[in-house]
BADREN-55857 format. One record per residue (C-alpha): residue in one letter; y, z, x. Coordinates in Angstrom, 3 decimals, decimal comma. Example, Ala and Ser with C-alpha at 12.3 -4.5 7.8 and 13.67 -1.06 7.14 Angstrom:
BEGIN
R:a:-4,500:7,800:12,300
R:s:-1,060:7,140:13,670
//
This chain:
BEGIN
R:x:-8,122:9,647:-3,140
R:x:-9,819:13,415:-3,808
R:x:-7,559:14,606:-0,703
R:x:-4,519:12,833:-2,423
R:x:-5,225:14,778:-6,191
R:x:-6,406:18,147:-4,198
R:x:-2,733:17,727:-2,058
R:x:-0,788:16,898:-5,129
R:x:-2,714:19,517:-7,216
R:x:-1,873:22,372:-4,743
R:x:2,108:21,353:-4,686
R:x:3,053:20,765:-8,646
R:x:1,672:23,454:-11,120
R:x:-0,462:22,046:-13,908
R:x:2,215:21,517:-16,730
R:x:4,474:19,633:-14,168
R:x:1,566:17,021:-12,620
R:x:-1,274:15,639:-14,352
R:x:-3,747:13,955:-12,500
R:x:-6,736:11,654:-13,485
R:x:-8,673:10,145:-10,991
R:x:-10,952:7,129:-12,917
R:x:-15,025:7,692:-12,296
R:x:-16,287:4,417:-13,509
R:x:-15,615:1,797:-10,783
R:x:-17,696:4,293:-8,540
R:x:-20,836:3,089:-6,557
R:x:-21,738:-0,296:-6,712
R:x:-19,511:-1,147:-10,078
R:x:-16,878:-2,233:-7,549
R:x:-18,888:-5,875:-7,010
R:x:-18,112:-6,471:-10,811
R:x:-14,602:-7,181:-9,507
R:x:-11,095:-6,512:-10,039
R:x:-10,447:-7,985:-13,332
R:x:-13,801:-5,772:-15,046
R:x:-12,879:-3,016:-12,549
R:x:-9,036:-2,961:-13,832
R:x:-9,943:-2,685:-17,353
R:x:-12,770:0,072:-16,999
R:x:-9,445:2,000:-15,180
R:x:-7,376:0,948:-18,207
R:x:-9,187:2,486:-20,645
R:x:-10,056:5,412:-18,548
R:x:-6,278:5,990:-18,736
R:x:-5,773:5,414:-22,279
R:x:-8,455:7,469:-23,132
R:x:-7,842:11,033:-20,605
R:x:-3,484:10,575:-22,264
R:x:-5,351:10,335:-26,171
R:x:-6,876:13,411:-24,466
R:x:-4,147:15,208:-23,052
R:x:-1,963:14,356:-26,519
R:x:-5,067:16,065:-28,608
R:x:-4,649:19,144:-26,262
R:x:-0,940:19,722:-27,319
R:x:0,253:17,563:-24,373
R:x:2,993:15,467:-23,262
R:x:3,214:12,645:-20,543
R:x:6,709:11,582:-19,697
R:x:6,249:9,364:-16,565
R:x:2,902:7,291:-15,359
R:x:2,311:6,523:-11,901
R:x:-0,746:4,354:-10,595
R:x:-1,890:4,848:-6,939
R:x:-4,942:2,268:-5,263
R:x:-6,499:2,953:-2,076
R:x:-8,174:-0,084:-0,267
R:x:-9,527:-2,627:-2,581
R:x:-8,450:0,094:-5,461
R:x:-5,031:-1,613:-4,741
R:x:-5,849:-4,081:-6,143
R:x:-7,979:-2,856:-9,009
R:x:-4,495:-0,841:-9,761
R:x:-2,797:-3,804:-10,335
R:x:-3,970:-5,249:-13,286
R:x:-3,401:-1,920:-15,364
R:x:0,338:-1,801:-16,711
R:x:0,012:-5,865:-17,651
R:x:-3,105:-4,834:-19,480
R:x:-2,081:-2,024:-21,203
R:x:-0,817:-4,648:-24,189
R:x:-3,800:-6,630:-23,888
R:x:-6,748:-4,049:-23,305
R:x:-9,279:-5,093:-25,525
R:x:-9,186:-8,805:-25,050
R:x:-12,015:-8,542:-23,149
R:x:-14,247:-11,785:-21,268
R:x:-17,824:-12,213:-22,128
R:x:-20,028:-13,551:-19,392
R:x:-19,116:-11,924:-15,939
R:x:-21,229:-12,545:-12,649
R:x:-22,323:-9,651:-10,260
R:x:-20,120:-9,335:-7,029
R:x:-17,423:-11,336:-8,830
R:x:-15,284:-8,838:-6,070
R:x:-16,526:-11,474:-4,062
R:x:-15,585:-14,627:-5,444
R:x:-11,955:-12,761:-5,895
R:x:-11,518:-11,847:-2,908
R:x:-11,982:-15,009:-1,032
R:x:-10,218:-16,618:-4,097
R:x:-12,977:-19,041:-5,036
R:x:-12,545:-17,848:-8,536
R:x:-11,784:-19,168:-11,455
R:x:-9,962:-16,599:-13,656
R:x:-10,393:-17,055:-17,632
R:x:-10,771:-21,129:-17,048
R:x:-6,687:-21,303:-15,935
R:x:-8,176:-23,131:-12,691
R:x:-6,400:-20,599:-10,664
R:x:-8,147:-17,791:-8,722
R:x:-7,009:-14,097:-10,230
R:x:-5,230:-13,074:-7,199
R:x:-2,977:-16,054:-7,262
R:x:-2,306:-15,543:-10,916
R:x:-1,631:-11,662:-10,313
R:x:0,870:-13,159:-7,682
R:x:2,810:-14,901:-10,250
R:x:6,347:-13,820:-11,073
R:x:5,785:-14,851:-14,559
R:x:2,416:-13,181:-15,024
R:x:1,713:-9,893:-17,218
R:x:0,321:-8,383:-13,990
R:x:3,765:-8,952:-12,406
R:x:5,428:-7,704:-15,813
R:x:3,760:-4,556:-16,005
R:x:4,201:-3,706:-12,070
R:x:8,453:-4,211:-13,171
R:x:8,045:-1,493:-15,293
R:x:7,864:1,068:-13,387
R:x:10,850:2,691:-11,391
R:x:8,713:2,540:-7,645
R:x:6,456:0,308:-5,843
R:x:5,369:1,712:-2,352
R:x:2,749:0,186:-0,346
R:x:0,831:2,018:2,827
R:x:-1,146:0,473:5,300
R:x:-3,193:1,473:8,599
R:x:-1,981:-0,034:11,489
R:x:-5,475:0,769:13,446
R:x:-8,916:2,126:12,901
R:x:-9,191:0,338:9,496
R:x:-11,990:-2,044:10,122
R:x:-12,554:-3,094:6,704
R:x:-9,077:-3,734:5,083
R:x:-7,419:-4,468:8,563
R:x:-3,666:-4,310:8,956
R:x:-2,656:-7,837:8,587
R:x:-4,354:-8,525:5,116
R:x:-2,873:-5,391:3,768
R:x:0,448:-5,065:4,368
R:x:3,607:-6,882:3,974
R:x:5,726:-6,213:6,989
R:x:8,871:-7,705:8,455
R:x:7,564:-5,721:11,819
R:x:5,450:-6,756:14,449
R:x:3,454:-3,840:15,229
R:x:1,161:-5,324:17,738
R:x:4,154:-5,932:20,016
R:x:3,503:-5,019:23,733
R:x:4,867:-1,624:23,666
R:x:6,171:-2,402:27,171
R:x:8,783:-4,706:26,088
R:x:9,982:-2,391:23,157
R:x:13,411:-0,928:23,061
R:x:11,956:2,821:22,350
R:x:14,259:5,747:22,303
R:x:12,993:8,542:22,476
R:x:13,580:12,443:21,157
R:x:15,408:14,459:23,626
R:x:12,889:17,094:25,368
R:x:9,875:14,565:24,319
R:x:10,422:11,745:26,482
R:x:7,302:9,371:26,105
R:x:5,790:11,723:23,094
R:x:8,322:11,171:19,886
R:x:9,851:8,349:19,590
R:x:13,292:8,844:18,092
R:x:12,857:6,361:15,016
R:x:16,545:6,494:14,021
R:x:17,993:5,211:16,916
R:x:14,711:2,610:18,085
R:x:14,823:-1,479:17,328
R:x:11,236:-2,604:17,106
R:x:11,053:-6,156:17,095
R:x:11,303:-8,605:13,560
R:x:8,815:-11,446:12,935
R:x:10,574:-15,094:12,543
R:x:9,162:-16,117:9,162
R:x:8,574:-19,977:8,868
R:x:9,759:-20,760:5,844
R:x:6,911:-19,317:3,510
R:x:6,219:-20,713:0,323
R:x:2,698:-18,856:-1,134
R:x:1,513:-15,617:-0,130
R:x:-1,207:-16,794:2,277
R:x:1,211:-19,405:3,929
R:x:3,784:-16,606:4,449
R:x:1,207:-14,554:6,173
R:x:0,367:-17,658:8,174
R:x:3,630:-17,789:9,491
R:x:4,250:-14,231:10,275
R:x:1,205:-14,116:12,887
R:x:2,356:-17,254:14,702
R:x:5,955:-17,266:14,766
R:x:7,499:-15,963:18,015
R:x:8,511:-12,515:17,680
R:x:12,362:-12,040:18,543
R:x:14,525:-8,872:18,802
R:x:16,335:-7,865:16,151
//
């Protein structure tokens, strides 16, 4: 994320982009979880715009960007923003854990926190329909701890056997750029998905069919 704020510092000048990148889910204060680790990035954010406002400031626009399992730390923060100091007691160290594998139980609903964020109803679904945007990037390869297929959501196969792709390529570059205008990779036949785990389910073992 330092590359990202150094790349975006040396493009916008300083009264056009503002940039904040949160300190205090560094080290090992990522195994408190996402729901502690959301609200230390809340308040981070609340705090640095009191900042920028005492400094004769202005912020117009807000944009949130998570990389990895800062994704989903990111998340939480626009539903939260209402709610920010409603905060649990008791936590349990490498609660991250118990998240991830969604053997949680968030604030005694009987639900796990990720399904909850997952609700259309939710505040964490609320807050991410305020703003204008929603991008999400994901490594195909060479990502061995948050691999493709639990990252992304994709209507793309791209594991397909590049041999029975219908690649076109750029004229001069034959087998070096692919010419992404004019290729048809192949679409995944989803299986009638209901939840977001079943719909991943049925996106790695439906047949994949040409588009």
């Amino acid at each position: 994320m330092k590359n990202v704020a150094k790349s975006l510092r040396a493009r916008f000048l300083d009264d056009e982009l503002y940039i904040h990148v949160p300190k205090g889910n560094s080290g090992s204060f990522t195994y408190d979880g996402i729901e502690l680790g959301g609200e230390r990035v809340c308040a981070e954010i609340i705090d640095e715009l009191r900042a920028v406002e005492n400094r004769g400031g202005k912020i117009t626009k807000l944009s949130i960007v998570g990389y990895s399992m800062g994704g989903l730390i990111a998340r939480p923060d626009p539903g939260w923003f209402p709610y920010l100091w409603n905060f649990l007691g008791a936590r349990t160290i490498a609660a991250s854990g118990q998240q991830l594998f969604i053997v949680d139980d968030y604030r005694h609903t009987g639900r796990p926190l990720l399904a909850v964020m997952a609700d259309s109803d939710s505040i964490f679904m609320n807050g991410l329909r305020m703003f204008k945007r929603h991008t999400l990037y994901s490594n195909i390869v060479n990502d061995r701890t948050t691999v493709y297929f639990t990252t992304c959501i994709e209507k793309t196969n791209p594991y397909k056997d590049p041999r029975e792709l219908d690649v076109k390529f750029v004229d001069g570059y034959q087998g070096l750029v692919v010419d992404v205008s004019d290729s048809s990779p192949p679409r995944l036949q989803l299986l009638a998905p209901t939840t977001p785990s079943s719909m991943m389910t049925a996106a790695l073992q439906a047949d994949p069919t040409p588009s």
